[in-house]
C-alpha positions as YAML, in Angstrom:
chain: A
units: angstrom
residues:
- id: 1
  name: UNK
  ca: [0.00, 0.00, 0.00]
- id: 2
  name: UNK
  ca: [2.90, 2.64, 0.89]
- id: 3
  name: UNK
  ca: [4.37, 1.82, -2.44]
- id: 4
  name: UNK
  ca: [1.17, 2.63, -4.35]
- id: 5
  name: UNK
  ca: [0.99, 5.82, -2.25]
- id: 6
  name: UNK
  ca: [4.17, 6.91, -2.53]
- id: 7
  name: UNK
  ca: [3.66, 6.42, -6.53]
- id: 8
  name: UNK
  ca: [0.86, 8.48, -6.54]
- id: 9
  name: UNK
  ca: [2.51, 11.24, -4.44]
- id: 10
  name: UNK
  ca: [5.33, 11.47, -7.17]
- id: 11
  name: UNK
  ca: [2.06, 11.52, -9.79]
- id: 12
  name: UNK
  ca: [0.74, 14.62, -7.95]
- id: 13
  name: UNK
  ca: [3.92, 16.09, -7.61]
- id: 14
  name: UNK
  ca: [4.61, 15.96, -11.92]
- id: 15
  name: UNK
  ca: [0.58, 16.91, -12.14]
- id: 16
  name: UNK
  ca: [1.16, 20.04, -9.89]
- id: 17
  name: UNK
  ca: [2.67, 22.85, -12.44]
- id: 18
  name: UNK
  ca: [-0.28, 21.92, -14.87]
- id: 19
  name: UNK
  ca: [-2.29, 21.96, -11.44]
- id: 20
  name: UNK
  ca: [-1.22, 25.54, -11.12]
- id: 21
  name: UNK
  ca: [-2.40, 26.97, -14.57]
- id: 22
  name: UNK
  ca: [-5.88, 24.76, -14.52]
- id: 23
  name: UNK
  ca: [-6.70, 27.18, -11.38]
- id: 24
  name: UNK
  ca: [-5.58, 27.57, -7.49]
- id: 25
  name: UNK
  ca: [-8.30, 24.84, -5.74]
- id: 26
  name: UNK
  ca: [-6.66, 22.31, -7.62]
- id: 27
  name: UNK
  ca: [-2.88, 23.50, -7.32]
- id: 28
  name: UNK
  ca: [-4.05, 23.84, -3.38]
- id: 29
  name: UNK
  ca: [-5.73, 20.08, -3.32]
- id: 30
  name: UNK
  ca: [-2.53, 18.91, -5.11]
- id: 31
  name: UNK
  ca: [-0.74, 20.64, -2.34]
- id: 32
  name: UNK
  ca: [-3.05, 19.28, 0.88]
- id: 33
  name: UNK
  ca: [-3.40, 15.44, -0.98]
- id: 34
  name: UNK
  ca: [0.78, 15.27, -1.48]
- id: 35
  name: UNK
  ca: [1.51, 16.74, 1.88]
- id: 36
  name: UNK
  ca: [-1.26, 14.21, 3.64]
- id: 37
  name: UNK
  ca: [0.26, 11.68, 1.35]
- id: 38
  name: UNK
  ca: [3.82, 12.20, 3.07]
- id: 39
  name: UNK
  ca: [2.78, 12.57, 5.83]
- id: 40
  name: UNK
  ca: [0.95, 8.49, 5.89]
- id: 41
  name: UNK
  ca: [4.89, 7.53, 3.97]
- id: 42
  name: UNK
  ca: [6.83, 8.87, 6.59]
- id: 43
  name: UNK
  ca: [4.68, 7.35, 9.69]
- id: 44
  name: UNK
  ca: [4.62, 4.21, 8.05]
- id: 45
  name: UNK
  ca: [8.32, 4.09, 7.13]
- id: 46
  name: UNK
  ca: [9.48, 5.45, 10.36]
- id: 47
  name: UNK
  ca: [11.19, 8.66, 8.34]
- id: 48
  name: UNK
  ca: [10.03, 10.95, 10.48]
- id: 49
  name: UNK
  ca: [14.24, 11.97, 12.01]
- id: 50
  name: UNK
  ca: [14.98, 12.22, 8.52]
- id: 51
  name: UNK
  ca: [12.57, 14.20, 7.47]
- id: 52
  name: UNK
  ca: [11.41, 16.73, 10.44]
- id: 53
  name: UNK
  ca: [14.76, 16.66, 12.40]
- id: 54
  name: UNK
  ca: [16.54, 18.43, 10.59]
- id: 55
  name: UNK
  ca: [17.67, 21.81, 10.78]
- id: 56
  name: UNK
  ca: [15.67, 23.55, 7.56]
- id: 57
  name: UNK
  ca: [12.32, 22.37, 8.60]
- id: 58
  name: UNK
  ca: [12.80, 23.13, 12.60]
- id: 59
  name: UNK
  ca: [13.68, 26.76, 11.36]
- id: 60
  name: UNK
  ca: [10.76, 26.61, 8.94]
- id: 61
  name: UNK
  ca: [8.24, 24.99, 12.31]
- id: 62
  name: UNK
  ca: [9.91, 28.28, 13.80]
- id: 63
  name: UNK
  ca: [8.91, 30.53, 11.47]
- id: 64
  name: UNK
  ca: [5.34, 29.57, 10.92]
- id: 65
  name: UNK
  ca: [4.76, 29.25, 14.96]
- id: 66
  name: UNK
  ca: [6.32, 33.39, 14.74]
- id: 67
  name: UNK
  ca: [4.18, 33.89, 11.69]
- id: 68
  name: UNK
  ca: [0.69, 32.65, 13.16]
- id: 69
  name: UNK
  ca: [1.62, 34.33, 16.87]
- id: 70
  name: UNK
  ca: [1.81, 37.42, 14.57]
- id: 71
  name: UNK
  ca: [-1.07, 36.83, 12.87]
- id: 72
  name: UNK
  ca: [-3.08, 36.33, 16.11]
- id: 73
  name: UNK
  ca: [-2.50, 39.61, 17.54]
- id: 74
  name: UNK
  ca: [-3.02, 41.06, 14.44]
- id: 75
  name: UNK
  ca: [-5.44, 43.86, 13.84]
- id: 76
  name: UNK
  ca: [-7.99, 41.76, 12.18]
- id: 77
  name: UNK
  ca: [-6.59, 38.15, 13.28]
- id: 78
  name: UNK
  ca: [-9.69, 36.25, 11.16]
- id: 79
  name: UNK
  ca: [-8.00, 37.81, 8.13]
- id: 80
  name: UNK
  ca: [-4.63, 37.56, 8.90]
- id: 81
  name: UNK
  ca: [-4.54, 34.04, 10.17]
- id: 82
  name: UNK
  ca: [-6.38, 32.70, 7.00]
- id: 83
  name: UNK
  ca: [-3.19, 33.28, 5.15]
- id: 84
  name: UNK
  ca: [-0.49, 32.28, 8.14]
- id: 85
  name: UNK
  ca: [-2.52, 29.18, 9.28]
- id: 86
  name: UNK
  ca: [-1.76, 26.49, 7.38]
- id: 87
  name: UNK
  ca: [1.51, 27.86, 5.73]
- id: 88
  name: UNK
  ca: [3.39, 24.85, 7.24]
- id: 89
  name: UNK
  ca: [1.81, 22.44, 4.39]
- id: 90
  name: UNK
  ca: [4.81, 24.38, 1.94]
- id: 91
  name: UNK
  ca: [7.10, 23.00, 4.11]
- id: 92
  name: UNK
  ca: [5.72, 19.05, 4.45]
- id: 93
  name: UNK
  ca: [5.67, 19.83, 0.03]
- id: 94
  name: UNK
  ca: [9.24, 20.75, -0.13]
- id: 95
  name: UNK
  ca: [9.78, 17.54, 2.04]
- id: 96
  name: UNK
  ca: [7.42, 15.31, -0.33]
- id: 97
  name: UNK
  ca: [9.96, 16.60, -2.98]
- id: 98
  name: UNK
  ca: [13.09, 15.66, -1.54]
- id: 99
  name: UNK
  ca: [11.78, 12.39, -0.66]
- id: 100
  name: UNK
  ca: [10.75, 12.25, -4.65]
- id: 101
  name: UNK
  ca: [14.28, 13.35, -6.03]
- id: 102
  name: UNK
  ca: [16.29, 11.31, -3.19]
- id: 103
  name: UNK
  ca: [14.53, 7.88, -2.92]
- id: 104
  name: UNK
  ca: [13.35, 7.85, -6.59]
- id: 105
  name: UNK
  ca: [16.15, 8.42, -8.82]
- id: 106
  name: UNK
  ca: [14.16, 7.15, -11.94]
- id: 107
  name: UNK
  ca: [12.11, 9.86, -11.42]
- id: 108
  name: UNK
  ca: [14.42, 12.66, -11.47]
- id: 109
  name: UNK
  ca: [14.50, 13.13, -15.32]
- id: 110
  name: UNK
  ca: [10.98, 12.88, -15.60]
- id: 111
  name: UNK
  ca: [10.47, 15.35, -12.96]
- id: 112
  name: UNK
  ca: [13.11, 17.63, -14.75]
- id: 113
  name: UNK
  ca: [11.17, 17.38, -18.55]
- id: 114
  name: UNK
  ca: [7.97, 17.59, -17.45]
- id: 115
  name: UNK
  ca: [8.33, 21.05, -15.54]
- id: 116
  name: UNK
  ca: [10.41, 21.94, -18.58]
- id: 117
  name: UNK
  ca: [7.54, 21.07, -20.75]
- id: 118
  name: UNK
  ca: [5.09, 23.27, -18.75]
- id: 119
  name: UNK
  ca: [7.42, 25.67, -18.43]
- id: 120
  name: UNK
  ca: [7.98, 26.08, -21.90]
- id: 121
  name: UNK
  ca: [4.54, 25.67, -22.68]
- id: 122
  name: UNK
  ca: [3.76, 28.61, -20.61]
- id: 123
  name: UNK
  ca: [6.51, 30.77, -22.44]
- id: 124
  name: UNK
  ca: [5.14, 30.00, -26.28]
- id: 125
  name: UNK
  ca: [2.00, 30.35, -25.55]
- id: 126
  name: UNK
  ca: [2.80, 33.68, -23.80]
- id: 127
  name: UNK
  ca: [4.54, 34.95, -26.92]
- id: 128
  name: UNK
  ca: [1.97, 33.37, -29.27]
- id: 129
  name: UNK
  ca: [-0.54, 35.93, -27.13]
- id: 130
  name: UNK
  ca: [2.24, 38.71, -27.62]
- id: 131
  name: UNK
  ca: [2.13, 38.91, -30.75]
- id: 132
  name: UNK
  ca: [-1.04, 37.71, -32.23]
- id: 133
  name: UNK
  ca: [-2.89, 39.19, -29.50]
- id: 134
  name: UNK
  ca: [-4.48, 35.45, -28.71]
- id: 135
  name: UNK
  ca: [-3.29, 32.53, -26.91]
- id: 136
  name: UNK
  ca: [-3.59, 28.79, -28.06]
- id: 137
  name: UNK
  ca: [-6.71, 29.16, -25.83]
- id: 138
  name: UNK
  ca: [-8.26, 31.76, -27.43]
- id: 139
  name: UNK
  ca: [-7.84, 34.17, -24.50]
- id: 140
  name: UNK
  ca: [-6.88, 37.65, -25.29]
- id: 141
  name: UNK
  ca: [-4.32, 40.06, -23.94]
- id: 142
  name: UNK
  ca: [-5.56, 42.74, -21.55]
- id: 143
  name: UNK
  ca: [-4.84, 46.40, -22.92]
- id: 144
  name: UNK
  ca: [-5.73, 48.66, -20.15]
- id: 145
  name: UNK
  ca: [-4.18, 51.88, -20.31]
- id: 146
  name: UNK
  ca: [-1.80, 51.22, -23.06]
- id: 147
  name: UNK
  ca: [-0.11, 48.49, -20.79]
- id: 148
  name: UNK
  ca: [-0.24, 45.02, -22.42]
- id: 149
  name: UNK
  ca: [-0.73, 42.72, -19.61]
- id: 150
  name: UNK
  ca: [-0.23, 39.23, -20.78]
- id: 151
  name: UNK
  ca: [-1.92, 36.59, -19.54]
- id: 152
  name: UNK
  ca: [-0.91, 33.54, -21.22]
- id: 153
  name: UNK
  ca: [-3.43, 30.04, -19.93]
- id: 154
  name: UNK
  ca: [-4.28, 31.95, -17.00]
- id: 155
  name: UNK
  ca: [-7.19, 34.38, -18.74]
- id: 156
  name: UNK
  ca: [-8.31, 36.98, -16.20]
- id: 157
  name: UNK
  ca: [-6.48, 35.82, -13.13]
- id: 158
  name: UNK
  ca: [-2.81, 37.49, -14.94]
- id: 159
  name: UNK
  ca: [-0.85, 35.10, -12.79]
- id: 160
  name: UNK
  ca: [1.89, 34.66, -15.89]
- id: 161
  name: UNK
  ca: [4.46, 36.26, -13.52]
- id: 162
  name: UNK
  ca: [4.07, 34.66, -10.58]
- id: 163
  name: UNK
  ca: [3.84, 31.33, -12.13]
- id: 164
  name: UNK
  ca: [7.13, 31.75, -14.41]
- id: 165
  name: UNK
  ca: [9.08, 33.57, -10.91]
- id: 166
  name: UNK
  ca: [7.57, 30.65, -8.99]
- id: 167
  name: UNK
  ca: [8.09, 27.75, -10.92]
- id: 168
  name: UNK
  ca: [12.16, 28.80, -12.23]
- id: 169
  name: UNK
  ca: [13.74, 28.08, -9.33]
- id: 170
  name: UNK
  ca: [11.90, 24.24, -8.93]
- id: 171
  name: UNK
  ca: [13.15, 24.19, -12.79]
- id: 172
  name: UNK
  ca: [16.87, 25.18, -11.90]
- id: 173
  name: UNK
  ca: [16.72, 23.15, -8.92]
...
């Protein structure tokens, strides 16, 4: 059963840039399933020194503890905490990824080409909208105030930036 799990974990984890352009509930599931995922692994495998002990994540339980005591003494702490609250489950997700790249080595060149692939994706059809003023998708660029703001698969939400500035460094990596 672990094994079936932890194949479905690394499934989530190559799903999870497409995830991010079909909308944020299902890059956020992705998120919650892989991190619940782990978590079940490294319980059942007894990982849980090699994982949690370890310096980066006891400065990262450190951080969101500060974060969340912040946020709860906040001016409007309903607001504030929504964001803070369950910021751990980017930790547990870098975690599910090092377990991915470390135990399954097999993996690591598919992981590589298929955020490549995305990647790239994201970049053409970003130019395609550049300079034909539509995307493969048929979605147009917004012209508001003689800005062209570029949206590539993303339509009206204009995340192209944040997905490119978040999804390089996992690309590098």
């Amino acid at each position: 059963m672990i094994d079936n799990l932890t194949r479905f974990k690394n499934l989530l984890i190559l799903f999870f840039p497409l995830s991010i352009v079909i909308g944020p509930a299902v890059s956020e599931g992705t998120i919650i399933l892989i991190c619940i995922i782990f978590l079940i692994i490294t319980y059942k495998n007894n990982l849980w020194k090699k994982y949690y002990a370890n310096t980066f994540f006891i400065f990262f339980w450190i951080w969101c503890t500060y974060l969340i005591i912040r946020s709860s003494v906040s001016f409007d702490p309903i607001l504030s905490l929504k964001s803070s609250l369950f910021y751990f489950r980017f930790g547990i997700f870098s975690l599910a990824i090092w377990h991915l790249l470390e135990e399954e080595s097999k993996f690591k060149n598919l992981f590589f080409w298929t955020y490549a692939f995305i990647f790239l994706f994201v970049i053409f059809d970003s130019y395609l909208q550049y300079f034909t003023g539509y995307d493969l998708f048929g979605f147009y660029y917004d012209q508001t105030k003689g800005l062209i703001r570029l949206s590539g698969p993303f339509d009206n939400r204009l995340a192209l930036g944040i997905y490119l500035s978040r999804m390089f460094p996992l690309l590098i990596a």
